[in-house]
C-alpha positions in Angstrom: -51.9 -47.8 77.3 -54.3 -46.2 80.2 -53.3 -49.4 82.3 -49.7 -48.4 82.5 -50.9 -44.7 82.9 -52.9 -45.9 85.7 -50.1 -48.1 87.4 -47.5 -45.2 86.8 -50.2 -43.0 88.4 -50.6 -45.4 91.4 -46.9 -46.1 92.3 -46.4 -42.2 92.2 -49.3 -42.0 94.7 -48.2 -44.7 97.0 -44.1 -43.8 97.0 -45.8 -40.1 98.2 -47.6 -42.0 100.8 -44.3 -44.1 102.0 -41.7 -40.9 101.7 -44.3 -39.2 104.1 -44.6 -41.9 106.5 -40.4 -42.3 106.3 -39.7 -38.9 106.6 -42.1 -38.0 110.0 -40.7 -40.8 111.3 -37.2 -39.6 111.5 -35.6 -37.8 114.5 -34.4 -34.0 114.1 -30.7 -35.2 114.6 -30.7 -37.0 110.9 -32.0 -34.4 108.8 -28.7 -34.0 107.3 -27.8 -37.3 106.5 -31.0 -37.8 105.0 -30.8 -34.4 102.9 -27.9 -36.1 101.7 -29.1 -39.0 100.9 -31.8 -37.1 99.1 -29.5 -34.5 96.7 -28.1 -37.6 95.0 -31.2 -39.5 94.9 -32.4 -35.8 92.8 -29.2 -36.3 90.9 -30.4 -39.3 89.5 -33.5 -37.7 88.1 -31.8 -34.6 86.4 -29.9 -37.6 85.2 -32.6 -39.5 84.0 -34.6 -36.4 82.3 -30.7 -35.9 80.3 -31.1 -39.5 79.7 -34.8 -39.6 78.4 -34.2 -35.9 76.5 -31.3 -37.3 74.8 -32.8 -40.8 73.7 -35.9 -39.7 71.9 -36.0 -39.3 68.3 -38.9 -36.7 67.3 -40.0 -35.7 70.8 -43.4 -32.7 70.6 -42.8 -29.4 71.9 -44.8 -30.4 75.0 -42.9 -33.4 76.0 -39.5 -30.9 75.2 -41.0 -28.2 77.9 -42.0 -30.8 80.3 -38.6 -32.7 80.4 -36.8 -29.3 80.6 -38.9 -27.6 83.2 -37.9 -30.9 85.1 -34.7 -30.7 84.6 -34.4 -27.3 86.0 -36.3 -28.3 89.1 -34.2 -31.2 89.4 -31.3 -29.2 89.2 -32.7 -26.6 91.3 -33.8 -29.0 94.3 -30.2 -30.3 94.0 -28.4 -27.2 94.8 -30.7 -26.1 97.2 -30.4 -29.5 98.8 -26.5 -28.5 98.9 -26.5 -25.3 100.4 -29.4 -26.6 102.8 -27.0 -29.3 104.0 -24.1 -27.0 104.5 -25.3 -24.4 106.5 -27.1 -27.6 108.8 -23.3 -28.8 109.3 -22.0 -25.3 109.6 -24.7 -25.2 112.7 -22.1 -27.7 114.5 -18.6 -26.5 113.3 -16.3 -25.2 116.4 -16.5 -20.9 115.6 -13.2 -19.2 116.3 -12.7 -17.3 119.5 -12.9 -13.5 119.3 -8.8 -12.2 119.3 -10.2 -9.8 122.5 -11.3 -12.7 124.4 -8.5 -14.4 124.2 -6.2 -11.6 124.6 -8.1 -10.6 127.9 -7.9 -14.2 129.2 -4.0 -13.9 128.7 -3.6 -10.9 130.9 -5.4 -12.5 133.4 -3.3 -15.2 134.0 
C-alpha cells in the first residue's frame, strides 16, 4: 500500500518538475494555444473526479469533501482558463473605427 502511495507521490512530483520546465520554455506568442490545450486537459479531471465520485460504493465523508473541493477547482480553473483565453484573443481582434473618424476622413476627401 505505501509503495503505490510513494510512486503516486513521486510521479506527481516529477510531472510538476516536467510542466515547469515545458512551460518556461515556451515563447510569449503561444500562451494561448497552450491555455487551450490546458482547459481541456482540466476538463478531463473534473471528468475524472465525476467518474471516481460516481463509481465508489460507501465512500467516507473525507474522501466525499476531497473529491468535491476538487471538482470545484477543476471546474473553477476551467472557466477561468476560458475567459483567460478569450480576452488573450480579443487582445488581437481588429476594433471598429470610431463613426467621427471616419466621418472626418470623408469630408476630407
Amino acid at each position: 500500500m505505501y509503495t503505490e502511495l510513494l510512486a503516486n507521490i513521486a510521479i506527481l512530483v516529477l510531472s510538476g518538475f516536467v510542466g515547469f520546465a515545458v512551460i518556461s520554455k515556451v515563447p510569449n506568442t503561444l500562451h494561448t494555444p497552450l491555455m487551450s490545450g490546458t482547459n481541456a486537459i482540466h476538463g478531463i479531471v473534473v471528468l475524472g473526479a465525476l467518474v471516481t465520485l460516481g463509481r465508489m460504493d460507501h465512500p467516507s465523508v473525507l474522501i466525499q469533501i476531497i473529491l468535491f473541493v476538487a471538482l470545484v477547482f477543476g471546474t473553477l480553473n476551467v472557466i477561468g482558463g476560458f475567459v483567460v483565453t478569450d480576452r488573450m484573443l480579443g487582445m488581437f481582434k481588429s476594433k471598429p473605427a470610431d463613426k467621427a473618424v471616419v466621418e472626418s476622413k470623408k469630408d476630407a476627401a
